[in-house]
N, C-alpha and C positions, 0 to 999 in steps of 0.2 A: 410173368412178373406181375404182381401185385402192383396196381395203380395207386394206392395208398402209401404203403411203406417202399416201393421196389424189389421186394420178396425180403427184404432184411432182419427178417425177424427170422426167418430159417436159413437164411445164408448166414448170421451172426450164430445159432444154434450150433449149427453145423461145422462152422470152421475153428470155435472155443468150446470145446466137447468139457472142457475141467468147470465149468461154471454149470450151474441148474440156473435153465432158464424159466423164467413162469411168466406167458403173455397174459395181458389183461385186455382184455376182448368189448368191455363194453362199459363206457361211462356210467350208466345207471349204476352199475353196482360201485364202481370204485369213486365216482364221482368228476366231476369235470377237470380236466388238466393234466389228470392221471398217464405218466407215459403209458406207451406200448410194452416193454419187457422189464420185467426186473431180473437182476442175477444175482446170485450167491457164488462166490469162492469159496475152495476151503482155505479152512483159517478165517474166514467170516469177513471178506472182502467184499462188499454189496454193493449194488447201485441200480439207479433207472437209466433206458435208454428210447430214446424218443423218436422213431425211424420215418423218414420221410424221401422223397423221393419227387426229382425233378427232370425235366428232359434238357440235354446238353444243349447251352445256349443262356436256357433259363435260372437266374440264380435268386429267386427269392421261394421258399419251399413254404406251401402252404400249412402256416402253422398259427394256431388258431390263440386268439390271446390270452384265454385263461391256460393253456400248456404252456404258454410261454412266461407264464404269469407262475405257473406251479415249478417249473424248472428251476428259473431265478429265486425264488425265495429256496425251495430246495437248497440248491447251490451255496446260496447266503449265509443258510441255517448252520452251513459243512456238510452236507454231503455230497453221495458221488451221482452226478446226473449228466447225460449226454443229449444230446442232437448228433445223428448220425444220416446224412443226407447223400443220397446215391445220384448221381448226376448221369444220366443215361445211362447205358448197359456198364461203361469202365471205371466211374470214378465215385468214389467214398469221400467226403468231405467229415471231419467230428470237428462237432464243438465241442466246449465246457458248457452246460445248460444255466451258469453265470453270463454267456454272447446270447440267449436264447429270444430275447425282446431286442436287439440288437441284428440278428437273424432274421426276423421276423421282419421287420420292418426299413431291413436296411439292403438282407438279402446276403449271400454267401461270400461272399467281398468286403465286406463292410467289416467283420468280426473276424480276429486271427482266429484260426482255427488250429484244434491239437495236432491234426494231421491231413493230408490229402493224400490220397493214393490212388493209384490210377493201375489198368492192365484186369480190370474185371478183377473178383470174387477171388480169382486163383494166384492172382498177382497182388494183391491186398498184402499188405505186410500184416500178419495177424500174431504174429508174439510181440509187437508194437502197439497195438489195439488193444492186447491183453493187459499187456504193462499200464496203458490210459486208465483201464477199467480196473486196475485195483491198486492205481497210485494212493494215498492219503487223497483227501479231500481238502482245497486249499481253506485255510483257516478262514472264517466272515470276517469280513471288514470290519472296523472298529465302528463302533457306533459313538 
């Protein structure tokens, strides 16, 4: 398992095979704040997802504040962006990347999250994760 994301970025690959996934590997080129994955549905269902990973016990995921800064305004804008945080080997935590400063600074507890699942990778409810990842995106707040 990756220290970084918790392998999530090929555990998400792998278990939502109908989505093209395309990692973004390295700030220099996309620029700071940029999540880890984008994906494409067909029918043009899109979004970022921002993987992180913690060990059980621990609930604030090291998430840096211009990502947390680029989600939220994302989010804001309307569209569809995540935080998806693996809590030792069994549990998945997602946000709305609208909790993502909120996450950040408050930690996995502090922000309702879309889902929690537990039971590892294979016990993951994943047509429930599907459904997250190409809901609408909820409208920006009035200004």
């Amino acid at each position: 398992m990756s220290a970084r994301d918790g392998n999530l970025r090929s555990v998400f690959k792998s278990h939502i095979k109908s989505a093209l996934w395309v990692p973004i590997e390295s700030w220099a080129v996309s620029g700071p704040g940029i999540p880890d994955s984008h994906y494409l549905f067909k029918g043009g269902a899109s979004g970022w997802v921002e993987f992180k990973t913690v060990k059980k016990g621990d609930r604030v995921p090291t998430l840096k504040k211009e990502q947390a800064a680029w989600l939220g305004r994302y989010a804001r804008l309307g569209g569809r962006c995540f935080l998806a945080t693996r809590v030792g080997d069994d549990e998945l935590v997602l946000h709305s990347g609208i909790d993502a400063t909120l996450v950040r600074q408050s930690g996995l507890r502090e922000a309702r999250p879309l889902g929690r699942f537990s039971g590892g990778p294979r016990g993951w409810n994943w047509a429930h994760i599907e459904q997250w990842l190409k809901q609408p995106p909820s409208p920006p707040p009035a200004t």
